[in-house]
N, C-alpha and C positions, 0 to 999 in steps of 0.2 A: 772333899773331892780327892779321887785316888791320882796322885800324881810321881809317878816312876820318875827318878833322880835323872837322868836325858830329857825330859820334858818338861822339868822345873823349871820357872823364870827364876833366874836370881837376881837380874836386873828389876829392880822394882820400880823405878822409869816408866818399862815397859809395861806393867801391868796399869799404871794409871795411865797411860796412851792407850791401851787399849778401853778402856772407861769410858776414854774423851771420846775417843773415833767412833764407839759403839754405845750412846748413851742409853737407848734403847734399851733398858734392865727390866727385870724382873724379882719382885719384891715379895720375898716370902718371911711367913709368919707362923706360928701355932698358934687357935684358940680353943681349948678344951681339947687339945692332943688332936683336934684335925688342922691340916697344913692347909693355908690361904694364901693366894698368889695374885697379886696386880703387876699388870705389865705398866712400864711408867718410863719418859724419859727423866735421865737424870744429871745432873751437873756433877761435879766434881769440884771441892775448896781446898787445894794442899794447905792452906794457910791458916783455916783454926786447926787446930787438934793437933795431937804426936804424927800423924797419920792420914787427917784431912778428914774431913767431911760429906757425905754424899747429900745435896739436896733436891728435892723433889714436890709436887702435887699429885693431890689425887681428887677426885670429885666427893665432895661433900655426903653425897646418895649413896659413895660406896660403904657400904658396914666396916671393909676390912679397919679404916682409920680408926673406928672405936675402941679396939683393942691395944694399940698402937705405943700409946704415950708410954713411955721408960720403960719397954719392953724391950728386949734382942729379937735380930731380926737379919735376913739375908738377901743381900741382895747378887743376882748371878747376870755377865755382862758376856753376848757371846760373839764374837770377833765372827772371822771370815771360817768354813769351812767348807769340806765336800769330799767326794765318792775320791780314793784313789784305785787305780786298776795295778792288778799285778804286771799286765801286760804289758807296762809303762816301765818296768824296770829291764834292766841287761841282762841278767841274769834268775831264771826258778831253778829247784820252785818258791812259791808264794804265794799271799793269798790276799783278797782285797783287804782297803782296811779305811777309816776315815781319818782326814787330818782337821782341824780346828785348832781354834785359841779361844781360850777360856778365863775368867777371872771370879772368886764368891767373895764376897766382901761381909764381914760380919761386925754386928754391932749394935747400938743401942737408938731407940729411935724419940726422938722430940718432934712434938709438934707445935707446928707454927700456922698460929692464928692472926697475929696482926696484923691488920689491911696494910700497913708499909713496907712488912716483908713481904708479903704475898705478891705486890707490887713487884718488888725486886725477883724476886722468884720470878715469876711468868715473864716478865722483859727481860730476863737473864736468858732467859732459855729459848726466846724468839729471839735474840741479839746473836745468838751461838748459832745458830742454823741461819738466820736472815744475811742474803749478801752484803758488803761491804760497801757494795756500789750501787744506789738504785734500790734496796730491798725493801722490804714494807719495814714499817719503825710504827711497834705499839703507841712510842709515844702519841701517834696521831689520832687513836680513841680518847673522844669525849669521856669526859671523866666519870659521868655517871652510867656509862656503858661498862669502863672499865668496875667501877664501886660494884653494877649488878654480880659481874663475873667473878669477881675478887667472892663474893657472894657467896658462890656454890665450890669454892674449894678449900682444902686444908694445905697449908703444907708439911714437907717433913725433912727435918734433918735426920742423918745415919751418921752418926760419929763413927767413923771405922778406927776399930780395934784390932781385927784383922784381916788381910788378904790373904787367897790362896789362888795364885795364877797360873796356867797352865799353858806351852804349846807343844802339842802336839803333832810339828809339820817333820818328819820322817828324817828325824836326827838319828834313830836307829837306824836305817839306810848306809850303804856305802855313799859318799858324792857323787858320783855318778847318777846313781837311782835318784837321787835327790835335783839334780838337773833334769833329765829325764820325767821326771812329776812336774817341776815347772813348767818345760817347755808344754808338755801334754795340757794343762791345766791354762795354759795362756791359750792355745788353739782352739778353747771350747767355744763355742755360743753360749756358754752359761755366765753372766756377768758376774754371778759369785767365784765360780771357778776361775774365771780371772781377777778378782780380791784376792783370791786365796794364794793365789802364785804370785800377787807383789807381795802379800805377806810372807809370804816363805821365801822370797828374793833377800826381802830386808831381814830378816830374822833366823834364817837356817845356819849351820856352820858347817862347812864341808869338811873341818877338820877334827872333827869329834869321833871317836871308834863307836860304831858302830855295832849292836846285839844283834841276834840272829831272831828271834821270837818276836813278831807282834803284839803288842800290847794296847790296851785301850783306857 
């Protein structure tokens, strides 16, 4: 991923918060020099590896998993983004441009077949989205409901070896402009555009010099 030194995360925190909050990835592969993609949620384990773990399922019927085992493999995690207008800053000229956060995660990939992990896999990942108070609890499938399900999938771990994370929210901006895109960006009816400006709330720095050239 091309990421210009102003857009770099150096805080690597952030790049696994962005993981957590946007589990939703996408999992790509080569088999025979063509590129294979399954969209997948996926967890995140700081706790095995130099660097943590990413795990995952995928359905049983999909081919991609055959290729899979101790293979390298990417996985790409995409945060909040959207349209910014020139019109939005104090001063042109200028010219549209997109802001987003990004994160590729790369690494080697295991697969995991034992009905026990598979278990923990899938009520890991209804546990993470399921409310706190009231939510639905796997544990309440019968067990050979759950054994058929456990059935039709694989799972996978991604030992991450490395990240490359990216945000892109208009650190090349003067502060101003960069207030100016929030504010604009909180006003929208588009529920992403208002992600995108608590993300750029929490994440901009208005004290960074700023470059004259858009980059993407």
């Amino acid at each position: 991923m091309y990421v210009p030194d102003e857009f770099g995360i150096e805080d690597s925190d952030s790049a696994y918060q962005l993981i957590d909050a946007y589990n939703f990835g996408l999992l790509v592969s080569c088999e025979a020099d063509q590129p294979v993609a399954t969209h997948l949620p996926f967890l995140v384990d700081r706790n095995r590896g130099a660097k943590g773990v990413l795990v995952a399922h995928m359905a049983r019927a999909n081919a991609h998993w055959e290729e899979l085992d101790g293979r390298q493999a990417m996985a790409i995690f995409q945060g909040p983004h959207g349209y910014v207008s020139p019109s939005w800053y104090a001063e042109g000229p200028a010219v549209p441009t997109w802001n987003y956060a990004a994160v590729h995660v790369y690494g080697q990939i295991e697969l995991v077949t034992a009905p026990d992990r598979l278990r923990e896999i899938v009520f890991a990942l209804a546990h993470k989205h399921e409310s706190d108070d009231g939510g639905w609890r796997p544990e309440t499938l019968p067990d050979r409901y759950v054994e058929g399900m456990l059935s039709g999938i694989v799972g996978l771990d991604l030992t991450i070896e490395r990240l490359e994370a990216k945000h892109k929210l208009s650190q090349n901006r003067p502060a101003v402009d960069q207030s100016r895109v929030i504010d604009a960006l909180w006003a929208s009816a588009n529920y992403g555009d208002r992600d995108l400006a608590g993300y750029m709330a929490k994440y901009t720095n208005p004290g960074s010099n700023p470059v004259e050239e858009e980059v993407s």
